[in-house]
N, C-alpha and C positions, 0 to 999 in steps of 0.2 A: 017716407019722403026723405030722401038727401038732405042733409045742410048745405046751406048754399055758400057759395064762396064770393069772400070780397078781395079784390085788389087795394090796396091804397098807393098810386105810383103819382109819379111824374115823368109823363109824355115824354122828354126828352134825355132822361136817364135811364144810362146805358145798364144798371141793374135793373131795374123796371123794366126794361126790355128783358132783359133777360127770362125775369119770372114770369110774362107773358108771353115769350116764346114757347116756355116750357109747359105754358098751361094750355097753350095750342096745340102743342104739338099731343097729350092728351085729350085733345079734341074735347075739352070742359069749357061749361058754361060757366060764369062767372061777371061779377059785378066790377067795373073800374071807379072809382072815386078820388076826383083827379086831389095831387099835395101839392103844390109849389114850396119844396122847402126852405126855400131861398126870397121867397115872398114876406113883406113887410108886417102886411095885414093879417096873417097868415092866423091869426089865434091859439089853441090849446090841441084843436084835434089831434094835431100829432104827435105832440107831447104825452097824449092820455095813452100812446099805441107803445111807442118806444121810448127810453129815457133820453137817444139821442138826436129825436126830432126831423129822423130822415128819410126814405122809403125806399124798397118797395115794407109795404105790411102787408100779410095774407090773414083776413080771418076766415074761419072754416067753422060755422056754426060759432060756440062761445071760445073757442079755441084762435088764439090771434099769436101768429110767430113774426117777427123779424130776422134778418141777413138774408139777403136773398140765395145762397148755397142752404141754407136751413131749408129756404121756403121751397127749391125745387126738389130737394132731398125728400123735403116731407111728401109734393104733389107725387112725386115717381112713387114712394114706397103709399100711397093712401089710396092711388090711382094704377093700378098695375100694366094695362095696356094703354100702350105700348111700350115696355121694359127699358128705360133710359142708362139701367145700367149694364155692363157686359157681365154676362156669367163666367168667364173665364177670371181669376183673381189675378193676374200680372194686366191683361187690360182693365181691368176695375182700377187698379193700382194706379194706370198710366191715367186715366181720365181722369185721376182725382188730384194725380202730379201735374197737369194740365191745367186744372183750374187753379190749387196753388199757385202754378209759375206766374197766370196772366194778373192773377189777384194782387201779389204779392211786387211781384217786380212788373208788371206792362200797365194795371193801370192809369198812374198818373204820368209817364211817358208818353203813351199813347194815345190818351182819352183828355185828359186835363192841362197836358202841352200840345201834344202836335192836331189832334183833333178840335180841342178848344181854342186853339189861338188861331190854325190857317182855315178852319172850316164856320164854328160853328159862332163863337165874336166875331166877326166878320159880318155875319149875315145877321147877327141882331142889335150891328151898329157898335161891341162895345170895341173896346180899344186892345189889340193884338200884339205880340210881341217877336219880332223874328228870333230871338235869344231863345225864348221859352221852346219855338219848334225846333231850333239844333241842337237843344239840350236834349229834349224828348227825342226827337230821332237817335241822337246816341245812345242814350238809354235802354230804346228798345231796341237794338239788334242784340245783344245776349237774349233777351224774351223771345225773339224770332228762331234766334239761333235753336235754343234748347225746344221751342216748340217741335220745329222742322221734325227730326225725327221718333215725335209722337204724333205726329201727323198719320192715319192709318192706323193705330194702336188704339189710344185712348177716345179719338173724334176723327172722323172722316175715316172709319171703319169700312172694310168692301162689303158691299151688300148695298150700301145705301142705310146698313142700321144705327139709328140716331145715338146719340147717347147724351149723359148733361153736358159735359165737357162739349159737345158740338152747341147744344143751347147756351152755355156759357162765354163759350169763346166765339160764336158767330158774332154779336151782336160788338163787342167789343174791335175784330176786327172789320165788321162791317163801317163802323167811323173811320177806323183808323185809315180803311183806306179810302175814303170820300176825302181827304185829305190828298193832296198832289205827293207828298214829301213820304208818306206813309204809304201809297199806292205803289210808288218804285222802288221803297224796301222790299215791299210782299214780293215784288215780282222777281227778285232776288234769290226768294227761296220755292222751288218749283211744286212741293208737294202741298206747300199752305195757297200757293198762287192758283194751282189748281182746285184745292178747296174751297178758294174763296172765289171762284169762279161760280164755281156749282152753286152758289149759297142764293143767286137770284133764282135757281129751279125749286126752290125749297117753298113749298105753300107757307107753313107756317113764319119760317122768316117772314116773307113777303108781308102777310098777312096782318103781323106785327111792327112794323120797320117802322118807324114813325119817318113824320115827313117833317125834314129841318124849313123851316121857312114858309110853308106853305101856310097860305092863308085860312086860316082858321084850325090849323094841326095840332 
């Protein structure tokens, strides 16, 4: 019998989407066990998982990893169909310059200003900042810029063949552009505008997307 797999996420983070995208898109069955890291009440449990109290956590029988690039690295190489990474080494290369860039430089421009101030405070009442999204917007067009042409290389490869970098970066710009200010960046640059087009035909997105605001989500 398989070990079975736990998630430990929170619904509305955009890594936790991530690592469930990735474990969809393996088509694995698996357990969610919701964290609110950011909850009062919150107790020990997640302190017991990682030393910095945050998620996603994947356990895999007694086996328990944190970062979520750990955690889809480990599903793709534990789980081999359907192959998230390319065989060619310069597209391997590029997908993983891909998650870097959006890691490293896009996600608190993108996600923690311009998505968290005009999208997603807003809709849970707290208090928003127009400073915070033109900070964030400027930020991210170098991220956009440099994505643009690994667009087709590293994620949104022809064929329609997945790869992390597509699980990774979907979910990221899928906020970014639920945002107004972040929707008419993307459409700036034509090869990610087209990607993130295509990203509603995706089962697995879909499948995964969490619902901002929806009652009982």
């Amino acid at each position: 019998m398989s070990q079975p797999l736990v998630l430990y996420s929170y619904r509305y983070s955009v890594y936790c989407w991530i690592a469930r995208l990735t474990l969809a898109e393996k088509r694995l069955s698996y357990a969610v066990l919701e964290i609110n890291p950011f909850a009062e009440d919150q107790g020990h449990t997640r302190f017991e998982r990682t030393p910095f109290g945050l998620v996603p956590v994947l356990e895999h029988g007694a086996f328990t990893l944190y970062e979520s690039a750990a955690i889809c690295r480990y599903i793709d190489l534990s789980f081999p169909d359907p192959a998230l990474v390319p065989k060619e080494p310069m597209a391997a290369a590029q997908m993983a310059q891909a998650i870097n860039i959006i890691d490293n430089y896009g996600y608190r421009p993108m996600i923690r200003q311009v998505f968290a101030h005009q999208v997603f405070r807003p809709i849970e009442g707290l208090e928003a900042s127009n400073d915070e999204i033109a900070i964030g917007i400027a930020a991210s067009a170098p991220v956009l810029k440099a994505l643009e042409p690994l667009c087709g290389q590293g994620f949104a490869r022809p064929g329609g063949q997945k790869t992390l970098a597509d699980c990774h970066l979907a979910p990221m710009f899928g906020y970014f552009s639920q945002a107004e200010e972040g929707a008419k960046m993307v459409a700036g640059y034509p090869k990610l505008a087209q990607w993130c087009a295509q990203l509603k035909d995706w089962p697995s997105y879909l499948d995964t997307e969490p619902k901002i605001g929806a009652a009982g989500a």
